[in-house]
C-alpha positions as CSV (number, residue, x, y, z in Angstrom):
1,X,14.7,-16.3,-5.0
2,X,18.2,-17.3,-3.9
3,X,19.3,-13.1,-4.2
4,X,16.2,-12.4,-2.2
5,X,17.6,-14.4,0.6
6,X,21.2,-13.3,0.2
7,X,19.7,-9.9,0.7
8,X,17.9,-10.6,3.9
9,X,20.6,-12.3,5.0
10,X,22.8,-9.5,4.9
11,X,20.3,-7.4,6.6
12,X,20.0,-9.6,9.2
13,X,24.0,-10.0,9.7
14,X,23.6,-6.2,10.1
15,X,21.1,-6.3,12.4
16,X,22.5,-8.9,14.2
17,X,25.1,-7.0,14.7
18,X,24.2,-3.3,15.8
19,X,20.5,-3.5,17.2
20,X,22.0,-4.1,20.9
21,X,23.9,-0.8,20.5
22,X,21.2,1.2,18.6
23,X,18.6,0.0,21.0
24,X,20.8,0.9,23.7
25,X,21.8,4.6,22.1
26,X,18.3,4.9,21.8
27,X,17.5,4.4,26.0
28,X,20.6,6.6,26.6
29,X,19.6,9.4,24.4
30,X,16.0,9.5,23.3
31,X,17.1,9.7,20.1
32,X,14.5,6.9,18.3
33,X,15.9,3.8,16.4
34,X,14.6,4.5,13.0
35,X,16.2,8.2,13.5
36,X,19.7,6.6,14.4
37,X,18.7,4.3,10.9
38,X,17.9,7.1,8.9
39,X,20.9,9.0,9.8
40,X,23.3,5.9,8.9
41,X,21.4,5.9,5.5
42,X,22.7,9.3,5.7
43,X,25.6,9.1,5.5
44,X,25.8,5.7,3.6
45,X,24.5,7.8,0.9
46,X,26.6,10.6,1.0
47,X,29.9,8.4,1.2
48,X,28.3,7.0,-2.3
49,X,28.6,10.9,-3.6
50,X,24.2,10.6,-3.8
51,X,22.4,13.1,-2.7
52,X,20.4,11.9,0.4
53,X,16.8,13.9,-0.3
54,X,17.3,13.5,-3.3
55,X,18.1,9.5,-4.2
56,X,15.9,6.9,-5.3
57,X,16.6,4.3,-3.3
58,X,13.9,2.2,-4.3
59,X,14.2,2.1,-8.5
60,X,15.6,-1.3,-8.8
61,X,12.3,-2.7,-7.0
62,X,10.2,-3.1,-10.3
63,X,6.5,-4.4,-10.9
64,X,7.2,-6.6,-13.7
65,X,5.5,-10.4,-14.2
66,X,8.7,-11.9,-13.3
67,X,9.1,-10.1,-10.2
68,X,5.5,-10.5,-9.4
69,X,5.3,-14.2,-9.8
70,X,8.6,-15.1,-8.4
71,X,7.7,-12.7,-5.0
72,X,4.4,-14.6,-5.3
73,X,5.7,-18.1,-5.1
74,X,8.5,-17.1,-2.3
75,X,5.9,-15.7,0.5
76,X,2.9,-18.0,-1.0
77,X,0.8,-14.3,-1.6
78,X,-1.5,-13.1,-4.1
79,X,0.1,-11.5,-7.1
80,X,-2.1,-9.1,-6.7
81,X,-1.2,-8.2,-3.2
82,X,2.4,-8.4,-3.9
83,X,2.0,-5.9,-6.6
84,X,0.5,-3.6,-4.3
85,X,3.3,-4.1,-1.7
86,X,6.2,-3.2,-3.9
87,X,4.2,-0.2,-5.0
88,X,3.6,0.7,-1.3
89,X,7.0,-0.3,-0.8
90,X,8.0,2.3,-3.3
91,X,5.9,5.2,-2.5
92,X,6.6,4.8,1.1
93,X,10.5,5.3,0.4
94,X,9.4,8.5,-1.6
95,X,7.7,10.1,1.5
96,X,10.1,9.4,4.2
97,X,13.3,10.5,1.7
98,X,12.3,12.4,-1.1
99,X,9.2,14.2,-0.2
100,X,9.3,18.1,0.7
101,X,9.7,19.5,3.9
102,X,5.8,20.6,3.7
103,X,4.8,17.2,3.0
104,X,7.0,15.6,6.1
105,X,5.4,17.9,8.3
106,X,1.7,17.0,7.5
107,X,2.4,13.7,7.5
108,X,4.8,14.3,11.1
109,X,0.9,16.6,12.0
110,X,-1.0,13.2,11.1
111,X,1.0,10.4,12.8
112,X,0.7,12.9,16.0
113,X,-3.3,13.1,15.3
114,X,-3.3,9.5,15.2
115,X,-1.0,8.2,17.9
116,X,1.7,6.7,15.5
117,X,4.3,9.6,15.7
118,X,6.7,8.1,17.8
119,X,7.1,4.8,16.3
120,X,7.7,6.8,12.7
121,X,8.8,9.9,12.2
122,X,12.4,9.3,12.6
123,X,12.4,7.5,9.3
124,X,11.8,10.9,7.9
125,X,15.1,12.0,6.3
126,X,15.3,15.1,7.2
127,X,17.3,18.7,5.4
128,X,20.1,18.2,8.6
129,X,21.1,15.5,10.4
130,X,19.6,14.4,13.5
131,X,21.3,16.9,16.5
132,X,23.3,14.4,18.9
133,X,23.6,11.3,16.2
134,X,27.2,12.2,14.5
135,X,29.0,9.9,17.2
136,X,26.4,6.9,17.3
137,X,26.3,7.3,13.5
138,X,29.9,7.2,13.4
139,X,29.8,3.8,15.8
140,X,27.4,2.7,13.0
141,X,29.6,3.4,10.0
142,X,32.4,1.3,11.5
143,X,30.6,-1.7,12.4
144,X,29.0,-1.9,8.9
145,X,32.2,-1.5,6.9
146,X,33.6,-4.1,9.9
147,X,30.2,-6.4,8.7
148,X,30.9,-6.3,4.7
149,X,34.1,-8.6,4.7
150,X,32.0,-11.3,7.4
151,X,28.7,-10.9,5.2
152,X,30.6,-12.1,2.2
153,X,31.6,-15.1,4.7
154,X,28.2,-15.6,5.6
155,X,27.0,-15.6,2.2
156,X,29.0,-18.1,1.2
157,X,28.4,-20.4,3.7
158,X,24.4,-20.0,3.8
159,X,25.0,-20.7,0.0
160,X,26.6,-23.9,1.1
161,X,24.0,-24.8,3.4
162,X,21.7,-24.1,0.7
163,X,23.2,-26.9,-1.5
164,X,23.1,-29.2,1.4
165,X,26.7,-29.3,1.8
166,X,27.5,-27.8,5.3
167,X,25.6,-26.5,8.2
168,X,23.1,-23.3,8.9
169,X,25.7,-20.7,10.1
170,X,24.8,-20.6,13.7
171,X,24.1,-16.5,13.3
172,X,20.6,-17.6,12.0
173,X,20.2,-19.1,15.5
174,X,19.7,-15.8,16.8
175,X,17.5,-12.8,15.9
176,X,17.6,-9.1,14.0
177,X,18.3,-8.1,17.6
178,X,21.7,-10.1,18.1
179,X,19.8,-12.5,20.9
């Protein structure tokens, strides 16, 4: 449970810290926010040597008792429903990054048939990187490797918290949005 929360803590210290920018590249440029998302994944991935259509970013998430149960107790769920979110979870990540280009433009045909296109269908990696990204991606890249050394930090110091030795970091005060 206590590396579940590490990990959405780090998320969040990343959020924290670049939504205000990305939401704000998004208004300048049109390009969406899960396109500017998917393109830092992008390139995340290719600075790993991994092939970004081609990655499975989601093998470590597996459906075992363990998992199930302990997932279970931390967000007070069904097993059952749990089960079935990691395996959405997991098949979802398939479609947006490893599916075929065919496949990507049904589903891209569908969300347009059914009003959701906008919201999703820059979270489709696509072949090429999105036209126009390169610079906000390259904004992006920066801040993260900036955010790795003050992650760590925060870590360690929700960790403290945790163990009732020290304050909530006052980050958690805010939102995924830096507000």
């Amino acid at each position: 449970m206590i590396a579940y929360l590490m990990g959405v803590a780090c998320h969040f210290s990343l959020d924290n810290r670049v939504h205000a920018y990305v939401n704000a590249e998004e208004k300048r440029t049109g390009i969406t926010h899960a396109e500017i998302e998917t393109e830092l994944e992008r390139r995340l991935l290719e600075r790993e040597h991994m092939r970004p259509l081609h990655s499975n970013l989601t093998c470590h998430l597996k459906i075992t008792a363990q998992t199930v149960r302990a997932s279970s107790r931390l967000f007070d769920e069904d097993p059952i429903k749990v089960a079935k979110a990691i395996m959405s979870f997991r098949t979802m990540n398939r479609l947006f990054i490893n599916s075929s280009e065919r496949t990507k433009r049904l589903c891209c045909f569908l969300l347009r048939f059914t009003g959701s296109y906008g919201v999703i269908h820059g979270m489709f990696m696509r072949k090429q990187p999105t036209p126009g990204c390169e610079a906000i991606t390259d904004h992006l890249e920066n801040e993260f490797n900036e955010a790795v050394p003050k992650g760590a930090e925060l870590l360690s110091d929700l960790l403290t918290y945790l163990r009732g030795k020290g304050p909530m970091p006052e980050i958690f005060q805010g939102n995924f949005n830096g507000e």
